[in-house]
Residue, then its C-alpha position, 0 to 999 in steps of 0.5 A: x451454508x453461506x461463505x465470503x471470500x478475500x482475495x490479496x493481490x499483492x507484489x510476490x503472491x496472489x493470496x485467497x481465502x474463504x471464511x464460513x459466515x456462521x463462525x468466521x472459520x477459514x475453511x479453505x486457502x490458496x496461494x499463487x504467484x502474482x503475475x504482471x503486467x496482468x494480476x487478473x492471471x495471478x488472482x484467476x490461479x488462485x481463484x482455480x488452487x480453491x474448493x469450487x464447490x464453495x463459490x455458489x455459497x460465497x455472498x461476499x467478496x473483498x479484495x485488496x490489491x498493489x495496483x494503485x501503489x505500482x502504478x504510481x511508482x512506476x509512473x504509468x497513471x493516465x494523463x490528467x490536467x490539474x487546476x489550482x485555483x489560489x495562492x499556491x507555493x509550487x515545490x521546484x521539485x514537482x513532478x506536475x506534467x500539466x497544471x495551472x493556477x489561477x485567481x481564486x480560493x477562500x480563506x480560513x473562515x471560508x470567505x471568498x479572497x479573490x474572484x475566480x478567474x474563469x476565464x483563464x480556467x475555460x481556455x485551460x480546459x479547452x486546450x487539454x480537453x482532447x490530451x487528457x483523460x480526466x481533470x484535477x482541481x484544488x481550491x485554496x480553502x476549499x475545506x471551508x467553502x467549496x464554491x470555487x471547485x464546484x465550479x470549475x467540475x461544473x465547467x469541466x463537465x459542461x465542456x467535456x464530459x470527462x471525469x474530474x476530482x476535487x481536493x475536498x472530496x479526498x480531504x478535509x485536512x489543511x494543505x491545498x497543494x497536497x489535497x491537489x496532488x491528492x485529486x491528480x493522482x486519484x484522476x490518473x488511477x480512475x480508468x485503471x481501477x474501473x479496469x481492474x473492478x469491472x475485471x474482477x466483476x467479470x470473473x466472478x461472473x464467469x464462475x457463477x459467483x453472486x455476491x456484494x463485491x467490497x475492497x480494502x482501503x490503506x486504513x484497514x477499513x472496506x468501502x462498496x465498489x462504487x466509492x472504490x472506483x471514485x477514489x481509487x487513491x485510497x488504496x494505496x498501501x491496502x497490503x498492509x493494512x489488510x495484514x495489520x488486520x488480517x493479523x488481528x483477526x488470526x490472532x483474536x487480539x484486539x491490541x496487537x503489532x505486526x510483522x508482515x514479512x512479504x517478497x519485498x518488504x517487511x512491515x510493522x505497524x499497530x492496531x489499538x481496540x480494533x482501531x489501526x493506528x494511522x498517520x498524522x500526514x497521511x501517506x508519501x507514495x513515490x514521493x508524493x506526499x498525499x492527504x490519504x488516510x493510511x495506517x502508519x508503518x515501518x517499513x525495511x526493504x528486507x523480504x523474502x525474497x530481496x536479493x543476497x550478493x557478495x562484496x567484499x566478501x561479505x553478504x548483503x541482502x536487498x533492496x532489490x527484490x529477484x525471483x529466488x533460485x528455488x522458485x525459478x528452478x521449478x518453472x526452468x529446470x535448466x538453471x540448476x545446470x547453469x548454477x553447476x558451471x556459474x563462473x565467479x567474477x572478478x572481485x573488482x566487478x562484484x555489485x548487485x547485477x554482477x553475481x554469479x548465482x544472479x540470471x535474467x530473464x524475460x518478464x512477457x511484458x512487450x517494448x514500448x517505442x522509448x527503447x534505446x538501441x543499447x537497452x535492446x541490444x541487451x533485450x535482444x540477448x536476454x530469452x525464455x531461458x534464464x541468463x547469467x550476466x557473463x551470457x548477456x555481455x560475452x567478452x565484453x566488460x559488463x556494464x550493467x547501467x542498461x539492465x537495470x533500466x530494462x529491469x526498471x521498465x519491468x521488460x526483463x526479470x531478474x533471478x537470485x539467491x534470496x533469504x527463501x533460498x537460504x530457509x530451503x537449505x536450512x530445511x525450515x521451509x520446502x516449497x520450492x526446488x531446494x537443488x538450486x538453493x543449495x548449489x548457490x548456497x555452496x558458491x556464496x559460502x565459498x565466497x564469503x569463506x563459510x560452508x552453506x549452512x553457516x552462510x545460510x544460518x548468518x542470512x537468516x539471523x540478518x533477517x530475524x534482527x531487521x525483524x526486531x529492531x523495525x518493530x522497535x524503532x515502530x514502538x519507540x518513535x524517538x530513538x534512531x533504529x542504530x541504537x536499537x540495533x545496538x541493544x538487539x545485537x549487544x551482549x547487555x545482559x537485557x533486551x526489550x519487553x513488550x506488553x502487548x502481542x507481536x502477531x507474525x505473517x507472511x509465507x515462510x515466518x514461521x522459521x524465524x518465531x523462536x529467533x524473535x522470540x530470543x532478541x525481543x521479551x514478547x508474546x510472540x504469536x503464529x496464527x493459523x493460516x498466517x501465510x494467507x493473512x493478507x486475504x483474511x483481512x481483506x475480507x475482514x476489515x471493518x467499514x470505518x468511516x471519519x468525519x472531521x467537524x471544526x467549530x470556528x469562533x469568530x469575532x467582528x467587533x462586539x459580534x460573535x459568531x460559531x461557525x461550524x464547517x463540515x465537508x466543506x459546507x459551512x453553519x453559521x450559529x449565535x452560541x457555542x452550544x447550539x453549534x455543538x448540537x448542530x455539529x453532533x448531530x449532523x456527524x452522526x448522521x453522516x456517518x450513519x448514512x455513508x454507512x447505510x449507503x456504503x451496503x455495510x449494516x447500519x444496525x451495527x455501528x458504534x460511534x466514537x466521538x473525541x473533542x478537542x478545544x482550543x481556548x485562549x487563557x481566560x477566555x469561557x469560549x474556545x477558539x477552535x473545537x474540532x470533533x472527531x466522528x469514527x463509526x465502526x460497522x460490519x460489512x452485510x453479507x447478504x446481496 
């Protein structure tokens, strides 16, 4: 018997999951904390919760992870240098440590506009060469000719030998500047990737695991380790789509949306015929705007386990995501002593950090020499048992603005009541120590003037309405989610009516099927193994491949002529329809052959090509003809 097996390493759990080749069934599961800085010590707990009688069958295996999108938020990427070479607009805004533009690019038929200034781009890479781990390079135009960028690489290469990315490589859509941040961001996650690749690799080889190893990219599609590796930008954002298609594939629905209910968000987004739904722009991670390819979502910072607190003495859930109470009580059980003598704080001082069911502790990840002497002061009070903030300030007047930067830095972690905490004292979910749900629940109740069961039964209704009205404003892209929330939460005689599936996941979702099922008119469905969704579609996802092919009608004087560009590299033909074989052609072939290259089953593919011309009034021939090649395969299983 043969298996595959996929594994999500995402922001709350560490999921793993192990398909039976011959009926896709999933015959085992596991769940583990992920764990930071390090998730090779999450994903090694769930590799070690599985069946290990089944690793020397497993053939396949695909992983999804949020490494990519943390290291970009937290701005921890490695040290790249990016050259411009063109007309660029730099944003005031940028947060570019260190570029340069020069002379150079091309223009939208791919004819050269200035000459590139080598000159200035060999004392660049001179001065940086020994500051940086990789370089960056963007080219105006260089979707039409790639000339200028090949260049440049070749001279980084010549004079370096370290790594370099191009913006073509990444993208063929319009916008230098982005396809430059693109390539920036991608060159600062290389060696970060390979790390986590050749550690993933080692530990399938310290458990005798043979098998082609794959990973998810943010369109829901899979790609082979070594195209992973080279662009590790793809990745972002590969949770959720490995829960758009995980659900999918749970739920045997080909057209279908989801809500993937995590620790710290929650998503909805949409799969139509197999195909996820992307978004036009590509997407925005940390506030850099990219030209990846990413399925398009809607996303709430509402969890599982986003923190509730008090203010005016009313409950507020969220943004920020704490270890919830139930959890934490499990690994220290001194803190259900700790909750029995929490002192409440003056109404005045109540904010997110001044609760008193919120405790600190010490994440394990060590200092660095950017350390105030007032962030260790406060490090120094906070140990391997929780503390409350009364503990971490004394006498003092708290004055939590150092905390938060020691909880930003991801030094310290913090503890709190969360919608998980409120699902064990309603008795809808069990998995963790319910004592310390309770006891918090009971302090919260009393604060907000409600015994815990009502407190708790008004967090969990908060919840399944931020559930249903982010599935709204996904479906209705027009209509602002306020006036949504104004049908959800009104007494109208109606609601809203679906006519297509609403697949749910996440850990603790089941609690709340009935309460969406009674705001929202919907098939409504809880797959089996929907707690392990996102570790299905990491396995499961299908190799996508796009080609973007422009056929350009080009007029000097009484002279026509159809220029095809593709990747890049430009043809030039007399007539339309020798072009269009042309195009046609050569983006089936490339699809086949990235397919083949890629280890998935070339044999297996289907080709769908859309076309789209641009004419002017009267004219037979049209300006612009874009055609847009997707291939669809399945990943081999056999090595």
């Amino acid at each position: 018997m043969q298996y595959s097996m996929g594994i999500d390493a995402g922001g709350t759990y560490t999921d793993a999951v192990i398909i039976r080749d011959s009926d896709g069934e999933i015959v085992d599961s596991t769940k583990a904390r992920t764990t930071y800085p390090d998730l090779l010590i999450g994903i090694q707990n769930a590799l070690d919760g599985l069946d290990q009688s089944y690793l020397k069958d497993i053939k396949l295996v695909s992983v999804s992870t949020t490494l990519s999108t943390n290291t970009i938020l937290e701005g921890t990427g490695y040290p790249v240098a990016l050259i411009m070479a063109g007309d660029y607009v730099i944003p005031e805004t940028h947060s570019i440590n260190n570029y340069i533009v020069v002379d150079g690019g091309h223009g939208p038929s791919g004819e050269e506009i200035r000459k590139l200034d080598m000159e200035t781009v060999r004392k660049f890479i001179l001065q940086n060469k020994d500051i940086v781990s990789a370089f960056a390079i963007s080219s105006y135009f260089s979707i039409r000719n790639t000339e200028h960028e090949l260049q440049i690489k070749e001279l980084i290469k010549e004079l370096t030998g370290l790594p370099s990315v191009c913006g073509h490589e990444l993208s063929q859509d319009l916008g230098a500047y982005n396809r430059g941040i693109t390539a920036y961001l991608n060159a600062q996650l290389i060696p970060i990737t390979d790390h986590f690749i050749e550690t993933i690799i080692g530990e399938m080889d310290r458990r005798n695991i043979n098998a082609r190893l794959l990973m998810l990219k943010c369109d829901g599609s899979v790609v082979g380790i070594d195209e992973a590796k080279e662009k590790p930008i793809e990745s972002i954002f590969s949770g959720p789509a490995a829960s758009l298609v995980g659900a999918a594939y749970l739920s045997k629905a080909k057209t279908c949306t989801v809500i993937d209910v995590g620790g710290t968000s929650t998503d909805v987004s949409m799969i139509e015929n197999e195909l996820p739904e992307l978004c036009d722009e590509g997407a925005v991670v940390g506030g850099w705007q990219t030209k990846v390819k990413a399925i398009r979502m809607e996303t709430s910072a509402m969890g599982g386990d986003s923190h509730i607190w008090i203010k005016n003495q009313k409950p507020n859930i969220g943004p920020r995501r704490v270890i919830p109470l139930c959890v934490a009580a499990t690994k220290y059980p001194s803190l259900i002593e700790r909750l029995k003598t929490a002192r409440v704080p003056s109404r005045m001082l109540l904010s997110d950090n001044i609760q008193p069911t919120k405790f600190f502790i010490r994440s394990g990840k060590e200092p660095t020499s950017e350390f105030s002497p007032s962030e260790k002061e406060i490090y120094d009070r906070i140990g391997d048992e929780p503390v409350s903030i009364s503990g971490i300030f004394l006498d003092k007047l708290p004055s939590p603005v150092f905390l938060d930067l020691l909880i930003q830095k991801r030094l310290i972690q913090a503890i709190g009541f969360t919608p998980t905490d409120a699902l064990h004292v309603l008795g809808d979910y069990n998995e963790w120590n319910a004592e310390a749900s309770n006891i918090a629940a009971t302090i919260l109740g009393r604060m907000t003037h409600q015994n815990k069961g009502e407190f708790c039964q008004q967090v969990k209704n908060e919840v399944a309405k931020n559930m249903a009205i982010y599935l709204m404003s996904y479906l209705l892209k027009d209509v602002h989610p306020e006036e949504i929330r104004k049908v959800i939460e009104g007494d109208h005689h109606t609601k809203f009516k679906l006519d297509i599936p609403v697949v749910l996941l996440g850990g603790p979702v089941r609690a709340y099927v009935e309460d969406v099922r009674k705001l929202i008119d919907a098939d409504v469905i809880l797959p089996e193994h929907s707690e392990v969704g996102n570790a299905a579609g990491a396995l499961v996802g299908k190799g996508i491949k796009r080609i973007e092919i422009l056929i350009k009608n080009v007029r000097k004087k009484s002279k026509i002529s159809n220029i095809v560009f593709v990747q890049g590299q430009r043809e030039i033909f007399q007539t339309h329809p020798e072009a269009l074989k042309y195009a046609d052609k050569i983006g089936r072939e490339l699809v086949l052959g990235y397919m083949k290259e890629a280890g998935l089953d070339a044999e297996d593919v289907r080709i769908e090509v859309t076309r789209n011309d641009i004419t002017m009034h009267g004219d037979s021939l049209p300006l612009e003809t874009k055609l847009v090649f997707v291939g669809i395969g399945t990943p081999k299983r056999e090595i």
